[in-house]
Each structure stands twice: as structure tokens, then as C-alpha cells.
MARVOBA-37270 format. One record per atom (N, C-alpha, C): residue number from 1; residue in one letter; chain; atom name; x, y, z. Coordinates in Angstrom, 2 decimals, m for minus. Layout:
     n   res   chain   atom        px        py        pz
   NUM     A       A     CA         X         Y         Z
...
//
This chain:
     n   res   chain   atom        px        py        pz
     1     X       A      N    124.40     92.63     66.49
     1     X       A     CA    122.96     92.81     66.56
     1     X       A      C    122.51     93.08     68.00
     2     X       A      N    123.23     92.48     69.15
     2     X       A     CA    122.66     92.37     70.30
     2     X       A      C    122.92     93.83     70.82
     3     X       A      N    123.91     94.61     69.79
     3     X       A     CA    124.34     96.00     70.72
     3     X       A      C    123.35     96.80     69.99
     4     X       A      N    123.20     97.08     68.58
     4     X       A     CA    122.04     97.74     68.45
     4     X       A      C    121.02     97.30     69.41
     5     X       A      N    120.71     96.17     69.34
     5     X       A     CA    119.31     95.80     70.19
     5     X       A      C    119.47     96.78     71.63
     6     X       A      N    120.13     96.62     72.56
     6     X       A     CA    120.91     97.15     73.93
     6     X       A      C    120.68     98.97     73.47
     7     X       A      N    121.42     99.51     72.34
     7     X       A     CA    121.24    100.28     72.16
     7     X       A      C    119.60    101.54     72.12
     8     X       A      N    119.00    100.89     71.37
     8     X       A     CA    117.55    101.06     70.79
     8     X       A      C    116.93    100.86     72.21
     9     X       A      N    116.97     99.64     73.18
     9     X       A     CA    116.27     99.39     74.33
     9     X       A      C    116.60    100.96     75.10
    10     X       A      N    117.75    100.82     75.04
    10     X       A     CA    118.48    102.42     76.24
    10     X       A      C    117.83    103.47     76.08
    11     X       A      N    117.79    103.84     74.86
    11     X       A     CA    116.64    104.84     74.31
    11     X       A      C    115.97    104.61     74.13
    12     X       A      N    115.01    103.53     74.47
    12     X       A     CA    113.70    103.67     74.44
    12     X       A      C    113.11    103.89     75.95
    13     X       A      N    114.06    103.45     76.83
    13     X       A     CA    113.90    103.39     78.12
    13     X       A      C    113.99    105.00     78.42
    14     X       A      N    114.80    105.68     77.87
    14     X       A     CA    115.48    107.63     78.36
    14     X       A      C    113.96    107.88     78.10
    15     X       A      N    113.67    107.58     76.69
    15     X       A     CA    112.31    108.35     76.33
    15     X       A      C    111.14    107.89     76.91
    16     X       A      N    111.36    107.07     77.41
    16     X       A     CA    109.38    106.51     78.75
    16     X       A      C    110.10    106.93     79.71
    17     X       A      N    111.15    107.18     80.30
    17     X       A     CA    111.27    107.88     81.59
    17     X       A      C    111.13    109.44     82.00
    18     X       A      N    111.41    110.05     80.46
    18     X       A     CA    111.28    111.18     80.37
    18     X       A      C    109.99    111.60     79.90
    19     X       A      N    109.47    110.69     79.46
    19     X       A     CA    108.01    110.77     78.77
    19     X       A      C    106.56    110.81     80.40
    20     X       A      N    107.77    109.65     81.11
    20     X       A     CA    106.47    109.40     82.30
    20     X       A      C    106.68    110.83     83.32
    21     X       A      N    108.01    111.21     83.33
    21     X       A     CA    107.94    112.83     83.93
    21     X       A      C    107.26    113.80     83.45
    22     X       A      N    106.49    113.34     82.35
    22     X       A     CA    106.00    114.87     82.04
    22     X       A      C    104.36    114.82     82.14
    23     X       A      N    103.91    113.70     83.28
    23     X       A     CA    102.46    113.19     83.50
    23     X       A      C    102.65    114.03     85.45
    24     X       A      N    101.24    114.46     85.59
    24     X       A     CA    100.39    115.36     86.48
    24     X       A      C     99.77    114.49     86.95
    25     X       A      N     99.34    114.02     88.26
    25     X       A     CA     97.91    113.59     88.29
    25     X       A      C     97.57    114.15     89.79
    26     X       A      N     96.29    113.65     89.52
    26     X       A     CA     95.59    114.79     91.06
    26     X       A      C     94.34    113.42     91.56
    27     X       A      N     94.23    113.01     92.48
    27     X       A     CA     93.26    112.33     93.16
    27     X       A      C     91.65    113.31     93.35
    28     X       A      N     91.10    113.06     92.77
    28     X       A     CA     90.07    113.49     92.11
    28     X       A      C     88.55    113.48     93.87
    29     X       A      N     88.86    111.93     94.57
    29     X       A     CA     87.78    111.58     95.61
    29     X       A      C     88.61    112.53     96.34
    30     X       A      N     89.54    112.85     96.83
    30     X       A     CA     90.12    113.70     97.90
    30     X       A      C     89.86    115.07     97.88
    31     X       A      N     89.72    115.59     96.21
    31     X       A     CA     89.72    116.66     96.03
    31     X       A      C     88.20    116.95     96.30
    32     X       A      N     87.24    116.16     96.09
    32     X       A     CA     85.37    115.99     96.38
    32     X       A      C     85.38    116.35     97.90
    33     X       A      N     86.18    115.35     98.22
    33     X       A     CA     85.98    114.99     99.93
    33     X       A      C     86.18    115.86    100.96
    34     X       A      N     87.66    116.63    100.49
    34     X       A     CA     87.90    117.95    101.13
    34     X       A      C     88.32    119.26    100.66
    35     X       A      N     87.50    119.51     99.35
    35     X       A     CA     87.43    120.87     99.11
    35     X       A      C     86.15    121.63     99.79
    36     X       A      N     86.30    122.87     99.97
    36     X       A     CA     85.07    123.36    100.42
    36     X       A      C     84.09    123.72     99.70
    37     X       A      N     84.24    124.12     98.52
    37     X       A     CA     83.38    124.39     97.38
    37     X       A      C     82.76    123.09     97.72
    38     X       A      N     82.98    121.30     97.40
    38     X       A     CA     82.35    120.40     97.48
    38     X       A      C     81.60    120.37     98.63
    39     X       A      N     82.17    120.61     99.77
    39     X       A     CA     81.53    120.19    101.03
    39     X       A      C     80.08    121.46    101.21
    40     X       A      N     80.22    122.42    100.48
    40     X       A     CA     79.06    123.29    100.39
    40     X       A      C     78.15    122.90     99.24
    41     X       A      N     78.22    122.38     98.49
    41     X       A     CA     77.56    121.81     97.48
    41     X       A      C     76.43    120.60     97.98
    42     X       A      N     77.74    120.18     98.85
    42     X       A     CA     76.94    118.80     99.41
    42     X       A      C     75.56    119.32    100.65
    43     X       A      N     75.90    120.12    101.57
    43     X       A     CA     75.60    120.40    102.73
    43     X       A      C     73.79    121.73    101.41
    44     X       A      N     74.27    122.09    100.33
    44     X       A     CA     73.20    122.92     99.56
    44     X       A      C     71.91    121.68     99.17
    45     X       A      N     72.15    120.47     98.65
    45     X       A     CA     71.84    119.25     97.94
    45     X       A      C     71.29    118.58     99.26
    46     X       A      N     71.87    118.70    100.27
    46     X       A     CA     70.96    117.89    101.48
    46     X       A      C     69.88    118.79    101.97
    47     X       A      N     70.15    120.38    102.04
    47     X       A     CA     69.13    121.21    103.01
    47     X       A      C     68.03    121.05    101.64
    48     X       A      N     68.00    120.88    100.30
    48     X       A     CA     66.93    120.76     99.22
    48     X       A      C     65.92    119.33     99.65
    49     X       A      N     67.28    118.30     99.67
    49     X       A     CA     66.34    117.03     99.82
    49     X       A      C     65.84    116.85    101.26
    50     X       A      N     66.39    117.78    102.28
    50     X       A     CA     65.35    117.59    103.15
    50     X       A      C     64.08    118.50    103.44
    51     X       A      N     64.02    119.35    102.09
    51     X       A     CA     62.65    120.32    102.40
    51     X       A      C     62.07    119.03    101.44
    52     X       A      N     62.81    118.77    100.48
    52     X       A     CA     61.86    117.73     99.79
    52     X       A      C     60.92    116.68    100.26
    53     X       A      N     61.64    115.69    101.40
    53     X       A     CA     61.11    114.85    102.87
    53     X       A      C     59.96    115.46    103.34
    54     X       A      N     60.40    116.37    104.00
    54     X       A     CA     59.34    117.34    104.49
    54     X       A      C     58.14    117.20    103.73
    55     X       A      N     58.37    117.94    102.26
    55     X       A     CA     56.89    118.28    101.75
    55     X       A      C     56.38    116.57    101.14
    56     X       A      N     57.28    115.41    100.87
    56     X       A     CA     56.29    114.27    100.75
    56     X       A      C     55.99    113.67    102.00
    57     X       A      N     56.23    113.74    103.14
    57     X       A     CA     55.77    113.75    104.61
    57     X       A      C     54.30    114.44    104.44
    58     X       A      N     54.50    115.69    103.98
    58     X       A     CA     53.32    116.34    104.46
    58     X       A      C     52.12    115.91    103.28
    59     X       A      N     52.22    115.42    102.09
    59     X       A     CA     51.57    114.81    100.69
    59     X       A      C     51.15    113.55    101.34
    60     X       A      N     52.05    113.17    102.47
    60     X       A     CA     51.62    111.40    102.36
    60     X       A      C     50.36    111.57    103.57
    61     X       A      N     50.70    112.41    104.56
    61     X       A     CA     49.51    112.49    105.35
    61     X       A      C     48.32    113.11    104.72
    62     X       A      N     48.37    114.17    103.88
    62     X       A     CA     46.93    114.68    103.60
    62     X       A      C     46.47    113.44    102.85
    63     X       A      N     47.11    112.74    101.79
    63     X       A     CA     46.82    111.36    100.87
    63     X       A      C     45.88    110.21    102.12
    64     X       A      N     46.77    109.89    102.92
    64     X       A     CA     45.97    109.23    104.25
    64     X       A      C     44.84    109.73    104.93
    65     X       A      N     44.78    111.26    105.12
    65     X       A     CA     43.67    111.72    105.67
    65     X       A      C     42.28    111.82    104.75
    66     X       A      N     42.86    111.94    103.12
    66     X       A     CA     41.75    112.04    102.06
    66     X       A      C     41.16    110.52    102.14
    67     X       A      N     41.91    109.24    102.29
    67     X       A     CA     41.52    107.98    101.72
    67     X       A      C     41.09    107.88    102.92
    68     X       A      N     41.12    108.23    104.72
    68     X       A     CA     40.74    107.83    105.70
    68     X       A      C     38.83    108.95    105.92
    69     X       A      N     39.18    109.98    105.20
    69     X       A     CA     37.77    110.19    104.83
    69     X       A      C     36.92    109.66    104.24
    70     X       A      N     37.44    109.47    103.15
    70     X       A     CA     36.97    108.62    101.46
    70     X       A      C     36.32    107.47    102.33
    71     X       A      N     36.79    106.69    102.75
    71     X       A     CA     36.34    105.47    104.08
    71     X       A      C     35.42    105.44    104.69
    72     X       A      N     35.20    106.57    105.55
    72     X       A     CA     34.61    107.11    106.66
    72     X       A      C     33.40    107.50    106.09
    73     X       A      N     32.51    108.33    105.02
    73     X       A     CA     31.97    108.71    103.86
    73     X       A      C     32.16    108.02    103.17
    74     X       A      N     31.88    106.54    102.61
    74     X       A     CA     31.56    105.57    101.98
    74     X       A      C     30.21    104.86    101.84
    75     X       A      N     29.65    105.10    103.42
    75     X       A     CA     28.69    104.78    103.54
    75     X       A      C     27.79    105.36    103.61
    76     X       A      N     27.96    106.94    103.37
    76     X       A     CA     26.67    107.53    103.30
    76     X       A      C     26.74    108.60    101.67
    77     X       A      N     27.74    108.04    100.92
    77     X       A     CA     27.87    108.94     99.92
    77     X       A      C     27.02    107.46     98.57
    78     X       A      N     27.14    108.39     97.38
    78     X       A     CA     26.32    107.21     96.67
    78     X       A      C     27.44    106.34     95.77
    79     X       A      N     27.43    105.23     95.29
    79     X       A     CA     28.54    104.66     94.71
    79     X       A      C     29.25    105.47     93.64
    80     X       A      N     28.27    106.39     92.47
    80     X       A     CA     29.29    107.22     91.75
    80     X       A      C     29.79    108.73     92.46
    81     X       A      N     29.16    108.95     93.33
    81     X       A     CA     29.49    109.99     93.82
    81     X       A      C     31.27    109.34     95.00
    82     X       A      N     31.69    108.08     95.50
    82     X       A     CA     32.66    107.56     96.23
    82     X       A      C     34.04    107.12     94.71
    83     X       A      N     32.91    107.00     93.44
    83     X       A     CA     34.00    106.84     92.55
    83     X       A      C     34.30    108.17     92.02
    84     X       A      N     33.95    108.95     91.90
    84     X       A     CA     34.26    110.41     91.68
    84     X       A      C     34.97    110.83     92.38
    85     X       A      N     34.83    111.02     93.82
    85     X       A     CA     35.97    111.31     95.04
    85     X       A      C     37.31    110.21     94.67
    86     X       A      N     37.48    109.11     94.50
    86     X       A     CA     38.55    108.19     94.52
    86     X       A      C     39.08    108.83     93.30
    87     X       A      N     38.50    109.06     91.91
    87     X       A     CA     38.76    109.33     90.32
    87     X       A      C     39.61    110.73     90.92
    88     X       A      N     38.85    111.34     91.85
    88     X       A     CA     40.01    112.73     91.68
    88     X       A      C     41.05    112.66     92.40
    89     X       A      N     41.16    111.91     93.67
    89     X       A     CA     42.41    111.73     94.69
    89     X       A      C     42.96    111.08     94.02
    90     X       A      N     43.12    109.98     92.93
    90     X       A     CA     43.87    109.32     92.35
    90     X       A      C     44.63    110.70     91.17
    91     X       A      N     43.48    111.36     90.76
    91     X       A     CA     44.63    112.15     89.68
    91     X       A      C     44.98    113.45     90.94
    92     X       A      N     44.89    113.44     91.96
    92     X       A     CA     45.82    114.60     92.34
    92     X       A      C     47.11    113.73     92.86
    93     X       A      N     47.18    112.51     93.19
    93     X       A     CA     48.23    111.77     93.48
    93     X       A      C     49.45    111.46     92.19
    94     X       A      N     48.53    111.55     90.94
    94     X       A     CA     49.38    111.43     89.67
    94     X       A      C     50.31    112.49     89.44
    95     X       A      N     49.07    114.09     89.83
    95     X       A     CA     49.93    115.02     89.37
    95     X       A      C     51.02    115.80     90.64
    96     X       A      N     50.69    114.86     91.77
    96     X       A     CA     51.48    115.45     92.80
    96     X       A      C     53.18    114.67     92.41
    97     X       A      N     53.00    113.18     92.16
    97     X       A     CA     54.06    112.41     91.84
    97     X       A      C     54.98    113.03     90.78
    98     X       A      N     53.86    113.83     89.41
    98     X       A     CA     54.78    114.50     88.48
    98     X       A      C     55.40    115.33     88.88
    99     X       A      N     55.00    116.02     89.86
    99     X       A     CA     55.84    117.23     90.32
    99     X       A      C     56.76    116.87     91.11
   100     X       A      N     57.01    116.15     91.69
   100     X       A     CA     57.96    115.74     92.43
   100     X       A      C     59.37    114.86     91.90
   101     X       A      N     58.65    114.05     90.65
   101     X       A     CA     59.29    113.97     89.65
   101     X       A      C     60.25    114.45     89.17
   102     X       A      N     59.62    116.19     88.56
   102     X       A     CA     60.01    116.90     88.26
   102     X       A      C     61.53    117.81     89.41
   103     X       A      N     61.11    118.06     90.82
   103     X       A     CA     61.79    118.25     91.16
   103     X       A      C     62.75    117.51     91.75
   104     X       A      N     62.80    116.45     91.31
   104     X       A     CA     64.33    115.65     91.75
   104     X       A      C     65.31    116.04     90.19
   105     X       A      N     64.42    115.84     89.16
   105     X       A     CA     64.96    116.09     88.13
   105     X       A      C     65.91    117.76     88.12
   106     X       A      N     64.97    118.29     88.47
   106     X       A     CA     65.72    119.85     88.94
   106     X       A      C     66.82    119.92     89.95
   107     X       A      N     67.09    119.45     90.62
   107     X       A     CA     67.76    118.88     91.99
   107     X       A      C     69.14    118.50     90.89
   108     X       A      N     68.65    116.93     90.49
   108     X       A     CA     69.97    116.45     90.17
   108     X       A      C     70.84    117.71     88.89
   109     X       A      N     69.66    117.97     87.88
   109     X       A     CA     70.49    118.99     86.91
   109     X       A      C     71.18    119.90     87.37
   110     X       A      N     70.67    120.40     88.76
   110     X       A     CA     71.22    121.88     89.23
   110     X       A      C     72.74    120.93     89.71
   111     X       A      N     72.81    119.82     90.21
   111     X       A     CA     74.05    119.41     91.30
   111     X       A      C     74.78    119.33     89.47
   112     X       A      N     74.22    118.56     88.85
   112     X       A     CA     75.48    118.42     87.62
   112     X       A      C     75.71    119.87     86.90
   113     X       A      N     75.12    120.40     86.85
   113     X       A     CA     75.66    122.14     86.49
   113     X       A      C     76.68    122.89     87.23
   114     X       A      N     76.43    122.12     88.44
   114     X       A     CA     77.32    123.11     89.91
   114     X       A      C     78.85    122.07     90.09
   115     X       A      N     78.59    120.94     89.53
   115     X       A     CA     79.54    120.03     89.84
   115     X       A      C     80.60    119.77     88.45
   116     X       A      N     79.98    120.26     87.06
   116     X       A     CA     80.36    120.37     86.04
   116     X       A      C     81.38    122.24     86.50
   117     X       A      N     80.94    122.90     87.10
   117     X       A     CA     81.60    124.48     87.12
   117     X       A      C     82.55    124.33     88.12
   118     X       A      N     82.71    123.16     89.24
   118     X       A     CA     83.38    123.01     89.74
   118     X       A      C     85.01    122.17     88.78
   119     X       A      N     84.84    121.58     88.15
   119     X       A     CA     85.27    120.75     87.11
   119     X       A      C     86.37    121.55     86.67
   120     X       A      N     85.64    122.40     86.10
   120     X       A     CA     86.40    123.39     84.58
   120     X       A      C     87.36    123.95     85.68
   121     X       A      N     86.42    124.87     87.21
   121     X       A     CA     87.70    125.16     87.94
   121     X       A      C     89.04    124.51     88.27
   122     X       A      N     88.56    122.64     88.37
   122     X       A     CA     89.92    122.45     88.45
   122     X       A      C     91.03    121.96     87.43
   123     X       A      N     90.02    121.96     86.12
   123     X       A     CA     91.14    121.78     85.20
   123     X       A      C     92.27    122.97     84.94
   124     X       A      N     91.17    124.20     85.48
   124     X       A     CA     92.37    125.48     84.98
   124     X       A      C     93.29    125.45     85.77
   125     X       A      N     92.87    125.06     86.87
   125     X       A     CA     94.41    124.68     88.29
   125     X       A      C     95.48    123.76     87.66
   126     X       A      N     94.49    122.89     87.68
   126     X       A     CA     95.20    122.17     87.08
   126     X       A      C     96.51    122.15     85.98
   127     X       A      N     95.99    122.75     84.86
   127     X       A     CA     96.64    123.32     83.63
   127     X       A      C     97.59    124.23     84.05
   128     X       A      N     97.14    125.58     84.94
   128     X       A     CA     98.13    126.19     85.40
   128     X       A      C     99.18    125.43     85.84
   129     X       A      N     99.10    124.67     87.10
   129     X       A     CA    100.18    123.97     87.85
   129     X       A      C    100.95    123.51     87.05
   130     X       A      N    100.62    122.13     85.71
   130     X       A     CA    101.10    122.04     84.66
   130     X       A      C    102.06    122.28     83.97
   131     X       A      N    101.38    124.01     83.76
   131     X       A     CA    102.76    124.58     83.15
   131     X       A      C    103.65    125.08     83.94
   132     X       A      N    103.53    125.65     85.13
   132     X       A     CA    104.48    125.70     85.85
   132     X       A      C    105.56    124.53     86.24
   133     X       A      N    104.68    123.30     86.32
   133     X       A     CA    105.71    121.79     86.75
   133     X       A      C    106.30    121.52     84.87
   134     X       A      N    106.15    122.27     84.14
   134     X       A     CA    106.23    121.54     82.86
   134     X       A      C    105.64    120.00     82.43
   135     X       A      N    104.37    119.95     83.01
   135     X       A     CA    103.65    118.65     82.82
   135     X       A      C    102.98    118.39     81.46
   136     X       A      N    102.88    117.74     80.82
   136     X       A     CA    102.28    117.80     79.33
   136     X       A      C    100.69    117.27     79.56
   137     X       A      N    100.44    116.22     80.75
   137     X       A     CA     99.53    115.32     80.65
   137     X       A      C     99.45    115.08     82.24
   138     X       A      N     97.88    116.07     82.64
   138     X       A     CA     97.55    115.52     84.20
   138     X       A      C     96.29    114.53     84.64
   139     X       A      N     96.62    113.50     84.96
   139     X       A     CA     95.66    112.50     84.91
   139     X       A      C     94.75    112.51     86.13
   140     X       A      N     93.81    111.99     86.29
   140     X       A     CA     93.24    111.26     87.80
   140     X       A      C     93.73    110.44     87.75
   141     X       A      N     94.12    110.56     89.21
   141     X       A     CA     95.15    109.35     90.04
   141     X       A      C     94.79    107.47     89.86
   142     X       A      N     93.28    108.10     89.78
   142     X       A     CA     92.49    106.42     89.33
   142     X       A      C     92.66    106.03     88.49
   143     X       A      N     93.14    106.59     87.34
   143     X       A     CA     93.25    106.40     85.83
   143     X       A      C     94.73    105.44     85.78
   144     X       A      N     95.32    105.71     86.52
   144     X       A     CA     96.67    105.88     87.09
   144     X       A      C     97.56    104.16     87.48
   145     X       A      N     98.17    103.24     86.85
   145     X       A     CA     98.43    102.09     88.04
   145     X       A      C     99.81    102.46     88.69
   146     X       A      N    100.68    103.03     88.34
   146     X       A     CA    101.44    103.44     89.40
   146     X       A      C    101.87    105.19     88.81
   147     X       A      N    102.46    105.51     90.07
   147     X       A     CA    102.85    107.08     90.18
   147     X       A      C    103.68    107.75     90.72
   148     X       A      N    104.90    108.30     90.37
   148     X       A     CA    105.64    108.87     91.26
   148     X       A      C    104.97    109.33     92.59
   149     X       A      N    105.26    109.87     93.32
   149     X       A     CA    104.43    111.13     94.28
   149     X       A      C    104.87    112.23     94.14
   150     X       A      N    106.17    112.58     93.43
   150     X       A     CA    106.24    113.83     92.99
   150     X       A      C    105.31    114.44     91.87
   151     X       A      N    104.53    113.76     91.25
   151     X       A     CA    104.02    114.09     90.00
   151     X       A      C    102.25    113.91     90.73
   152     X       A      N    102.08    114.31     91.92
   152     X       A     CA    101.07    114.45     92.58
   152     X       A      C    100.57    115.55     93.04
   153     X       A      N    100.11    116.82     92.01
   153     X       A     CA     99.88    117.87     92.44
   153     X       A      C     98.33    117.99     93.01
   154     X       A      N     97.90    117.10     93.72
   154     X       A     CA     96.37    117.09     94.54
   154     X       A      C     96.74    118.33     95.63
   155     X       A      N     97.30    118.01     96.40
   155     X       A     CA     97.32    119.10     97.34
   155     X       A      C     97.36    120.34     96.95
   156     X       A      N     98.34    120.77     96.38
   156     X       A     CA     97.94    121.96     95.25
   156     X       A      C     97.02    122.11     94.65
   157     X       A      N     96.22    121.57     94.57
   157     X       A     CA     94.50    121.89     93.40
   157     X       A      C     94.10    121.96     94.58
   158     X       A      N     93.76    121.20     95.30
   158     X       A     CA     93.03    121.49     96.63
   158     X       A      C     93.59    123.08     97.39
   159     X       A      N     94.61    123.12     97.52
   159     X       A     CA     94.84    124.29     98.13
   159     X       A      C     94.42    125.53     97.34
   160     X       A      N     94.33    125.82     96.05
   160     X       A     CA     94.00    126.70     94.91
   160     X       A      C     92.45    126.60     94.66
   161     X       A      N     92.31    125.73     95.02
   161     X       A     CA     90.41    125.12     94.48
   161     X       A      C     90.09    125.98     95.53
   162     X       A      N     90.15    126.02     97.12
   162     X       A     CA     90.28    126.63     98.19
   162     X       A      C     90.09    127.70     98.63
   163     X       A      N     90.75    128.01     97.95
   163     X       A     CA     91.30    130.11     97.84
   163     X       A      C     90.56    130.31     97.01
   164     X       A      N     90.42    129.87     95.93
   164     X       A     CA     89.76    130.57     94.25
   164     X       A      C     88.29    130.30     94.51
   165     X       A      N     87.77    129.33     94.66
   165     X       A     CA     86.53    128.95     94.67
   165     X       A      C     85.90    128.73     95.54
   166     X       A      N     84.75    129.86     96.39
   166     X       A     CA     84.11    129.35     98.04
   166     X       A      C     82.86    128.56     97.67
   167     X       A      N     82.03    128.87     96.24
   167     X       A     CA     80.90    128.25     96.68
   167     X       A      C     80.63    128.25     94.85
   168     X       A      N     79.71    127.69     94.31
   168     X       A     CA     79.62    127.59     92.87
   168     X       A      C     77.64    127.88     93.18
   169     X       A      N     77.61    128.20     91.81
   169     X       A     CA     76.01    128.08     91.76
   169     X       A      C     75.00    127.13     91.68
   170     X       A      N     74.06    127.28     93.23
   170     X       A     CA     73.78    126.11     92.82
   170     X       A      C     72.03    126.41     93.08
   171     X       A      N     71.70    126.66     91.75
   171     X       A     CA     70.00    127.27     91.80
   171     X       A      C     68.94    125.96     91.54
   172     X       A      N     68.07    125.94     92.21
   172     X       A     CA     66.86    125.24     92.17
   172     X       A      C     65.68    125.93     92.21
   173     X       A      N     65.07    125.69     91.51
   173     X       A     CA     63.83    126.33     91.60
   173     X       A      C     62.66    125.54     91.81
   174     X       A      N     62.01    124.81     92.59
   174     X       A     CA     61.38    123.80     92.96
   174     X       A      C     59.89    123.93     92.78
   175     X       A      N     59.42    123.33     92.08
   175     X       A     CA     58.15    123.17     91.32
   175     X       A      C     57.31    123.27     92.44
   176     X       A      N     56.11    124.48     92.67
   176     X       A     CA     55.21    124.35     93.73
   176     X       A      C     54.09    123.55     93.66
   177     X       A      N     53.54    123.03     94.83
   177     X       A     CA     52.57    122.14     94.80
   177     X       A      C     51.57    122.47     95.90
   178     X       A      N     50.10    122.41     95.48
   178     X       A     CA     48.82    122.80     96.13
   178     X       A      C     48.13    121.86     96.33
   179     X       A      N     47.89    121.53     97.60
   179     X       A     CA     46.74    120.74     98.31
   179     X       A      C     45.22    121.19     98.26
   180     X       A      N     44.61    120.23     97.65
   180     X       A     CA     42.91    120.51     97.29
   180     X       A      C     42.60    120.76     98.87
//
């Protein structure tokens, strides 16, 4: 019994060793960190959120200069005529907030559209490399608790991500906004 047992173990051991050779994996933060497609994505997503700064910089002062009027003209305007002025700076503040709202919402969809097309690019690397390494199954490295390093084709996706891909699309169209 103990040699079947010995036996059955031996082969079960050939087949997870040969089974774990036929696993890919690629470090996924490295490939973010220093592909260029990413690093232009990133550097597209900051020059947006800082026109964004900009224009609630410039919302928060006219907001201050309206309520530092509103103030100033308090005392010579009549009480419904100071609640009428407050009734409308309050709804241009509502609908300035929606819009802004709105364009973060546009912001983030455009980065997950551009970051989803970056994706598919590297699964096809991926897949390619694959079949060339005869890999059945390429994981992220995180997924991962231990790993050959031969079965680490990151540098290769990175180097192919590289060449193949300079920049992905990354459109925003940013909701305009008008000061009374």
C-alpha cells in the first residue's frame, strides 16, 4: 500500500510541477509605474485636475465677492429684496456644485475608459508572450504567493506595452460654467 501511496504522490508531484510551469505572471504596479502610456495618462489626469483648481479658485472668489457685497448692501437694500439676492447666489452655488460634480464624474469615466484600453493592450502582450513561453495561465504577480522568476514576463509587457502603445485616449469634455 505504502508503494502505491509513494507512487500516486510522485505523480502527483510531476503533474503540479509541470502544471506550475505553465503559469505567466506580470507585476501589474510596475507595469502602472513605468510604462509610458501610464505615466502620460497620469501627467493628462493632473493637467485636467489642475484647470479644475483653477476654475473652483476662481468660483470660490466670485462666491466671496457676491456674499462680501450681499453684506455691504444689506443695509440699504430692503429685507425681501437681500432675500432674493441670497435665494439666487444660493441656487447659482447649487448649480455651479452640479457642474462640477459633473465634471469629476467625466474626469474619472474618461481615466477608467483610458485605463480599461490600456488593459486589453496588455492582456494581448500578454497572451502573445504566453504562447510563445507556452504559458496556459498569466497571473498578476499579487495574485501570486510564490513564483519562479522565470515565469516573470513583466519586463517583457513593459518593454512591448512601450513600443506598441505611446498614449491611449483620453477625452474630456468639461462641462462649461458662467458667472452671473
Amino acid at each position: 500500500m505504502k508503494l502505491v501511496s509513494s507512487i500516486v504522490f510522485s505523480y502527483l508531484l510531476i503533474f503540479v510541477n509541470s502544471a506550475l510551469a505553465d503559469f505567466g505572471v506580470v507585476d501589474m504596479k510596475q507595469i502602472e509605474e513605468k510604462s509610458a502610456v501610464t505615466k502620460k495618462l497620469k501627467e493628462d489626469v493632473t493637467k485636467i485636475n489642475a484647470k479644475m483648481e483653477k476654475d473652483a479658485e476662481e468660483i470660490k472668489k466670485y462666491v466671496e465677492g457676491r456674499v462680501k457685497k450681499l453684506e455691504t448692501a444689506a443695509s440699504t437694500l430692503s429685507r425681501e429684496k437681500i432675500e432674493k439676492e441670497r435665494g439666487d447666489l444660493e441656487k447659482e452655488v447649487m448649480e455651479l456644485q452640479t457642474i462640477f460634480r459633473e465634471r469629476e464624474i467625466a474626469v474619472e469615466e474618461a481615466k477608467i475608459k483610458a485605463l480599461d484600453e490600456i488593459n486589453e493592450q496588455i492582456k494581448a502582450i500578454s497572451k502573445s508572450l504566453a504562447e510563445k513561453k507556452n504559458f496556459t495561465v498569466v497571473l498578476p504577480s499579487n495574485l501570486t504567493v510564490y513564483y519562479n522568476a522565470s515565469s516573470d514576463i513583466t519586463a517583457e509587457v513593459l518593454t512591448e506595452l512601450n513600443n506598441k502603445v505611446k498614449s491611449v485616449k483620453f477625452d474630456v469634455k468639461l462641462k462649461e460654467y458662467k458667472l452671473k
